[in-house]
Short mmCIF file of the C-alpha atoms (twelve columns), coordinates in Angstrom:
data_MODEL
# 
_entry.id   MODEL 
# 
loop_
_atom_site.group_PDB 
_atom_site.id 
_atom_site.type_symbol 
_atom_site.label_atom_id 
_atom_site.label_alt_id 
_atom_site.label_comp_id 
_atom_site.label_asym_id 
_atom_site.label_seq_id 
_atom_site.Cartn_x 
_atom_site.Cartn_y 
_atom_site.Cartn_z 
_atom_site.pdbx_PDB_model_num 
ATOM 1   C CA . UNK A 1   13.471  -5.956  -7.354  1 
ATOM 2   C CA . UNK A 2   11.407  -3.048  -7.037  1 
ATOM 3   C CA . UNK A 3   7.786   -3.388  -5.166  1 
ATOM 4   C CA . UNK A 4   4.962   -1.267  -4.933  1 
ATOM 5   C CA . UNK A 5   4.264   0.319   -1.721  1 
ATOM 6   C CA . UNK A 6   6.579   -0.341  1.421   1 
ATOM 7   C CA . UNK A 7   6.830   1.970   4.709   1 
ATOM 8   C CA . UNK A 8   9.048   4.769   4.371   1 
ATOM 9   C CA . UNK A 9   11.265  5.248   6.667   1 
ATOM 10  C CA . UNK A 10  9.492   9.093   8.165   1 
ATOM 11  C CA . UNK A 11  6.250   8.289   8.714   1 
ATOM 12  C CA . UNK A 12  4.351   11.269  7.886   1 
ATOM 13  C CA . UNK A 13  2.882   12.155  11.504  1 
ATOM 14  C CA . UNK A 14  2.813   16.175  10.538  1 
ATOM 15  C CA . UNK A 15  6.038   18.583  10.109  1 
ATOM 16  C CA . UNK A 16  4.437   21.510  12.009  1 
ATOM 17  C CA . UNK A 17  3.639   23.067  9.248   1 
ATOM 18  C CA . UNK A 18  1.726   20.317  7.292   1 
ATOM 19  C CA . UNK A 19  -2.319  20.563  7.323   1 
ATOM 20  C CA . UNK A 20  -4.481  17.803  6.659   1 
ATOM 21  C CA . UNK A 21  -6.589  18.593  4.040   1 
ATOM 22  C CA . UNK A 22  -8.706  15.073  3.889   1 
ATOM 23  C CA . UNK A 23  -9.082  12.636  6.597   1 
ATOM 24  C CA . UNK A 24  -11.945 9.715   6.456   1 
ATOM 25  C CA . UNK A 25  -12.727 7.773   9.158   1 
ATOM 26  C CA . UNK A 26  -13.863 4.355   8.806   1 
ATOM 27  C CA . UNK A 27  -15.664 1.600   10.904  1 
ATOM 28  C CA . UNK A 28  -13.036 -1.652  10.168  1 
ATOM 29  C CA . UNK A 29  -16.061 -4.064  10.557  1 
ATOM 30  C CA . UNK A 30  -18.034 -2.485  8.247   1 
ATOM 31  C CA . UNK A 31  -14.830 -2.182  5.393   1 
ATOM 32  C CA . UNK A 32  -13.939 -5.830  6.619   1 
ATOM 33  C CA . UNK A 33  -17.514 -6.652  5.247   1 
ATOM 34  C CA . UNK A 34  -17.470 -4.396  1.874   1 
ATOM 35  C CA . UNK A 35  -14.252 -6.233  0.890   1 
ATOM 36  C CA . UNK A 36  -14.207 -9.794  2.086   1 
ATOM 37  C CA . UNK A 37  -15.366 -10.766 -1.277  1 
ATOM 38  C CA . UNK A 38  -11.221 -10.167 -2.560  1 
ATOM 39  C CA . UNK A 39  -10.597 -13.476 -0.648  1 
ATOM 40  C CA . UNK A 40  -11.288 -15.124 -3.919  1 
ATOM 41  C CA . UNK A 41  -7.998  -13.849 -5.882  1 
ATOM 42  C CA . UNK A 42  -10.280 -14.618 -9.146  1 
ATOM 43  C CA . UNK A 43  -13.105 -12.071 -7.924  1 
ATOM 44  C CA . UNK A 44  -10.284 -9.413  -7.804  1 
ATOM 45  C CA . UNK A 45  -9.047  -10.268 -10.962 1 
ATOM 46  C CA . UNK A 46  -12.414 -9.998  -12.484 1 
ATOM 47  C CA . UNK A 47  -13.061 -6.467  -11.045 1 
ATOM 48  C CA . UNK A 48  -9.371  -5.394  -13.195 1 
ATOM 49  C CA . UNK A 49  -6.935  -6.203  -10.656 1 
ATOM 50  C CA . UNK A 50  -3.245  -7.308  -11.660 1 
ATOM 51  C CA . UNK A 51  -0.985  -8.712  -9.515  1 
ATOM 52  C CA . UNK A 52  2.383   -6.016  -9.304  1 
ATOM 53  C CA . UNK A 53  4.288   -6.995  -12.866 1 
ATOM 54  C CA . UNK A 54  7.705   -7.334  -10.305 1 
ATOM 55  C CA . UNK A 55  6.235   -10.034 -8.923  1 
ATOM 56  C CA . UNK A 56  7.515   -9.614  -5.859  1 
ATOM 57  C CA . UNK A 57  6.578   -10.551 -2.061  1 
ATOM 58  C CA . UNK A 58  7.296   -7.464  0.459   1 
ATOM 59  C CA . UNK A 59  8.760   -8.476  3.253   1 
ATOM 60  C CA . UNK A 60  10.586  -5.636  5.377   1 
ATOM 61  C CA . UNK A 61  14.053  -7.951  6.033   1 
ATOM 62  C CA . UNK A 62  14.492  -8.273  2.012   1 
ATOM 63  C CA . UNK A 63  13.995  -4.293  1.741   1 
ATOM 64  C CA . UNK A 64  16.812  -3.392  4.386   1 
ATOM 65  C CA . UNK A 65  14.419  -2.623  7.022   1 
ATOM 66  C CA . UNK A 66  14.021  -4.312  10.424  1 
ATOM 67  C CA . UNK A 67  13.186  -8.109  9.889   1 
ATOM 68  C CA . UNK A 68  11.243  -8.221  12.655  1 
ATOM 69  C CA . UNK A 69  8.626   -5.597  11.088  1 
ATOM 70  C CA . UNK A 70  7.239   -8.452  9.251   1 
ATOM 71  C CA . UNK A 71  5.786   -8.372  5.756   1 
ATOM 72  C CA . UNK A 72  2.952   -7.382  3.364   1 
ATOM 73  C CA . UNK A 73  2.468   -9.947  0.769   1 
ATOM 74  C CA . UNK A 74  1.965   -10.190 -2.840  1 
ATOM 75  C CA . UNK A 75  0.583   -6.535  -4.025  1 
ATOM 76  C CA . UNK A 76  -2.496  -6.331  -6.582  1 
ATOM 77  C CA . UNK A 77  -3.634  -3.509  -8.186  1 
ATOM 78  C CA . UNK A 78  -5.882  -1.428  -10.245 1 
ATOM 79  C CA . UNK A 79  -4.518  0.776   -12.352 1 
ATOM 80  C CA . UNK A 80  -7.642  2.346   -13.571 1 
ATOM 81  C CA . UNK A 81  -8.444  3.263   -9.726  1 
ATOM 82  C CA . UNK A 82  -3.854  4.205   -9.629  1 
ATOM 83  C CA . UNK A 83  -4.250  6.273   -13.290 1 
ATOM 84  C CA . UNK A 84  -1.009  4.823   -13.899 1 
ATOM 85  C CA . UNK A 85  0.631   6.899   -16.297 1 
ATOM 86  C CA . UNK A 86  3.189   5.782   -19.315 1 
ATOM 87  C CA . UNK A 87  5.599   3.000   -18.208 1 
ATOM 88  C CA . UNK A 88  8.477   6.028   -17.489 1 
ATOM 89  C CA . UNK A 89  11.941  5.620   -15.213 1 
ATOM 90  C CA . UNK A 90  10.263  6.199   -12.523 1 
ATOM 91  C CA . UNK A 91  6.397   4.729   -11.829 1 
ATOM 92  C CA . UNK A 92  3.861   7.629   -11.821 1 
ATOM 93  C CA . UNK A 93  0.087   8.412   -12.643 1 
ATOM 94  C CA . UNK A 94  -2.586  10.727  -11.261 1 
ATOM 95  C CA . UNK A 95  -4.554  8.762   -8.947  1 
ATOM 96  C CA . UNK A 96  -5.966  10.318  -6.091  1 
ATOM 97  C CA . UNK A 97  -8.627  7.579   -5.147  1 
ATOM 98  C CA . UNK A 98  -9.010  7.549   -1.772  1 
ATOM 99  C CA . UNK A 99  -11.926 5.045   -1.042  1 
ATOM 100 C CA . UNK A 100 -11.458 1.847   1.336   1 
ATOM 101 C CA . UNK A 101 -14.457 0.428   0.381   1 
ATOM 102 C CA . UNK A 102 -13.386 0.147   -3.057  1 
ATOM 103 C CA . UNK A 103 -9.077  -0.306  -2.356  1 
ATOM 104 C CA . UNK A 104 -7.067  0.059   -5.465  1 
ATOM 105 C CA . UNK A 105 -4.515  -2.396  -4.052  1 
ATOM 106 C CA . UNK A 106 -5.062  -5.904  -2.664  1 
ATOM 107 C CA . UNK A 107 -2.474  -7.632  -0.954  1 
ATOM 108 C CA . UNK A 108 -2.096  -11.564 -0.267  1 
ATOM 109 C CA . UNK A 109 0.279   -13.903 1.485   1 
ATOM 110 C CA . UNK A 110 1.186   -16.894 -0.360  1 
ATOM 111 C CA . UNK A 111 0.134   -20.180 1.297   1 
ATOM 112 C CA . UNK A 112 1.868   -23.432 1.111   1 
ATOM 113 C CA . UNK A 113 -0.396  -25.136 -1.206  1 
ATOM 114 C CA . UNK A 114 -0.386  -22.309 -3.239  1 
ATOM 115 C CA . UNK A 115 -2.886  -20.799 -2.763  1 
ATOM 116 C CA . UNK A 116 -2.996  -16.678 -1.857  1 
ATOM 117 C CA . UNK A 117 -4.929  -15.779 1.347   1 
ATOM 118 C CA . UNK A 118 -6.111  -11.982 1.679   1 
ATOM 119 C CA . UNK A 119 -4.334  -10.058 4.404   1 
ATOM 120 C CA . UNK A 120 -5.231  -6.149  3.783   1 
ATOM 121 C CA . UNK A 121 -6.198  -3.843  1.476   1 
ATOM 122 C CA . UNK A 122 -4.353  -0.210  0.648   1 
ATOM 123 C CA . UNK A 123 -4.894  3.293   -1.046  1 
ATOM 124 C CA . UNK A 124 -1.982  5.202   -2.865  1 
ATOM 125 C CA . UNK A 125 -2.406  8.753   -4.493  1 
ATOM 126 C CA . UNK A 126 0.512   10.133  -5.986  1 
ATOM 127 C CA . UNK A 127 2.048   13.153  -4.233  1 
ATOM 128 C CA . UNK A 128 1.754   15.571  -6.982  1 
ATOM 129 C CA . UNK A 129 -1.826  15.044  -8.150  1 
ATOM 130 C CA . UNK A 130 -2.749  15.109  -4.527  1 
ATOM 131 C CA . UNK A 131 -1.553  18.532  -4.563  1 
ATOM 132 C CA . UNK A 132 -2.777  19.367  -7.633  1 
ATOM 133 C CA . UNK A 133 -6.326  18.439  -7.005  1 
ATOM 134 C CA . UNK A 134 -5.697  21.594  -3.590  1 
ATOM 135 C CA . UNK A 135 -4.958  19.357  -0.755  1 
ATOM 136 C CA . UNK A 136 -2.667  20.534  1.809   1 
ATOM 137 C CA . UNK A 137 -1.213  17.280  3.431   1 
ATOM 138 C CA . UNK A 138 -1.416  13.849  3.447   1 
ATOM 139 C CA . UNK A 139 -4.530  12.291  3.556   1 
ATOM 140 C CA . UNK A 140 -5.538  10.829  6.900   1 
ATOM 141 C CA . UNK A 141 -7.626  7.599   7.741   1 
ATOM 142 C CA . UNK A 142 -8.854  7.040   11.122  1 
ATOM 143 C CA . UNK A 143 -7.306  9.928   12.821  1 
ATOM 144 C CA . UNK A 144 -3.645  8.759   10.924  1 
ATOM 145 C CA . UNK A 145 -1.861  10.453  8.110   1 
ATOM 146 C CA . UNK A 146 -0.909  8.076   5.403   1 
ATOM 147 C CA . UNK A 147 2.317   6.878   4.724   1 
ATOM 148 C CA . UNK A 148 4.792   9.345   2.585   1 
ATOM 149 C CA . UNK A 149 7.245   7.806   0.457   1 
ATOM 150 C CA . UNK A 150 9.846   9.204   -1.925  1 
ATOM 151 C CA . UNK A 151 13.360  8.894   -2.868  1 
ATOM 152 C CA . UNK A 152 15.840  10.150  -1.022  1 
ATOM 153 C CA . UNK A 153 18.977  11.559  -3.350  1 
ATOM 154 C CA . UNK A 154 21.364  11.500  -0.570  1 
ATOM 155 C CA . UNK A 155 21.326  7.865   -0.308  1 
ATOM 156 C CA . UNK A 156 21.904  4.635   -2.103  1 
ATOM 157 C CA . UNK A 157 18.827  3.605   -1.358  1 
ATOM 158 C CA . UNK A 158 15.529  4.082   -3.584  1 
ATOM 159 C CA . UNK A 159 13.085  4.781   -0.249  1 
ATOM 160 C CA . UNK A 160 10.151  4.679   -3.071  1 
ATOM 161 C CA . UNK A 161 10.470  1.898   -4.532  1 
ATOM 162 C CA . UNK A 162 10.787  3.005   -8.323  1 
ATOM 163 C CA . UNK A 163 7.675   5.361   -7.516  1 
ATOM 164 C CA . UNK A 164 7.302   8.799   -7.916  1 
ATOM 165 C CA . UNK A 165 6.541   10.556  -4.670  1 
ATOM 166 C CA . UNK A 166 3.154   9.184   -2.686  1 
ATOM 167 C CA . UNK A 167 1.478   8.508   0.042   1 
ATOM 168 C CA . UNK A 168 0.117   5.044   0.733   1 
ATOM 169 C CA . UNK A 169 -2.014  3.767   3.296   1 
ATOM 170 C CA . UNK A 170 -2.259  -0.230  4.790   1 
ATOM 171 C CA . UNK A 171 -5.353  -1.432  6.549   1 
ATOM 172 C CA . UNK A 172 -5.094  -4.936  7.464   1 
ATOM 173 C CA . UNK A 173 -8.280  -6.235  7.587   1 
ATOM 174 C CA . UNK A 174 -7.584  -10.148 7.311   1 
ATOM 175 C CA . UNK A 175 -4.727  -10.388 9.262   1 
ATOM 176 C CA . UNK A 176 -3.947  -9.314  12.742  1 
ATOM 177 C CA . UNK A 177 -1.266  -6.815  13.015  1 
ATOM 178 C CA . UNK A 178 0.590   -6.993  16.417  1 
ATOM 179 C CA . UNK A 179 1.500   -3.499  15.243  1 
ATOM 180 C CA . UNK A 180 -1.456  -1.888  14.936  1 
ATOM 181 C CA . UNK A 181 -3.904  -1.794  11.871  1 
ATOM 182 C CA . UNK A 182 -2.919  0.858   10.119  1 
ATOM 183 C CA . UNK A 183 0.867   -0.005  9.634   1 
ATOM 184 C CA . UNK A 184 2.688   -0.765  6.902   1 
ATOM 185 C CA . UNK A 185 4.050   -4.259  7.854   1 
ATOM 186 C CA . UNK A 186 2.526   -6.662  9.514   1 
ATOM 187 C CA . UNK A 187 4.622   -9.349  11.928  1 
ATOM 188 C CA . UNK A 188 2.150   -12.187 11.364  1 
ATOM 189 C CA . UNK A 189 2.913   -11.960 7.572   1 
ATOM 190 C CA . UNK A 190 5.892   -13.854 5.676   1 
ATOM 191 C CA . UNK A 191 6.555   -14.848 1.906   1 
ATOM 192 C CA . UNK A 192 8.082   -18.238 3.258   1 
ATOM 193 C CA . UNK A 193 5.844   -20.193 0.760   1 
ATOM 194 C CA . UNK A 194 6.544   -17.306 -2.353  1 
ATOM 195 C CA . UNK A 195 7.816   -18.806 -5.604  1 
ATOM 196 C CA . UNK A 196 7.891   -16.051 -8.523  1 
# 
């Protein structure tokens, strides 16, 4: 199964020759506060959020990376905020939203009575309307360059995930990260209670 957003491999920390052409900075408090209303899964459907159609629960073990990275959750997205493009081979669109206080992607952990508890929100722009629109790197958050993902044709592995080339960036907000809270996965997050 194919998910949404998960860590490549190369983080994106700057080639040398890489400049970053947007970089926000953001108080976590204050973003904690703008988005805390998403706790209610039925708030974030409201406001045009659908969960990922795969239906899948990131975890890093079940994607070939270390097991002991931890996981992400259940995605949820926008697509309006994504400007998903045509269903295609690969998934692309033209988004180039870059907002935290507004995420275009939600992600939960499932509980065991079912429920979904909020554990961060991300950003994606895809790689080639980021360029288009004149940046000249990755976006950067908090003094961090955002995640880079895309398929390596080397390998048997699909490194994006069905996804056209992006960047993607996890803040975890609701959910401690032992590794920091800008990573991608988060040890303190499972899918033990998933169930597609």
């Amino acid at each position: 199964m194919k998910s949404l957003c998960i860590l490549s491999v190369a983080l994106v920390l700057g080639t040398g020759s890489a400049t970053i052409a947007f970089a926000d900075d953001y108080d976590l408090d204050a973003l904690r506060a703008a988005t805390e209303k998403y706790k209610d899964v039925n708030v974030a459907l409201a406001e045009g959020f659908i969960q990922d159609p795969t239906g899948h629960c990131v975890t890093a073990g079940a994607e070939g990376l270390p097991a002991e990275w931890g996981g992400m959750g259940i995605h949820y997205l926008r697509p309006d905020l994504l400007k998903l493009a045509a269903p295609s081979e690969r998934v692309d669109g033209n988004g180039t939203h870059t907002d935290f206080t507004q995420p275009a992607i939600l992600l939960y952990e499932p509980q065991a009575d079912g429920s979904l508890e909020l554990v961060a929100i991300e950003n994606l722009v895809f790689k080639k309307a980021w360029d288009a629109a004149g940046h000249g790197g990755p976006p950067m958050i908090n003094g961090r360059s955002w995640d880079h993902m895309a398929d390596n044709p080397d390998t048997d592995a699909d490194e994006a995930h069905n996804f056209m080339p992006h960047y993607d960036q996890h803040v975890w907000l609701f959910r401690k990260n032992p590794s920091g809270d800008l990573m991608p996965f988060n040890p303190a997050v499972n899918c033990d209670h998933h169930s597609k």
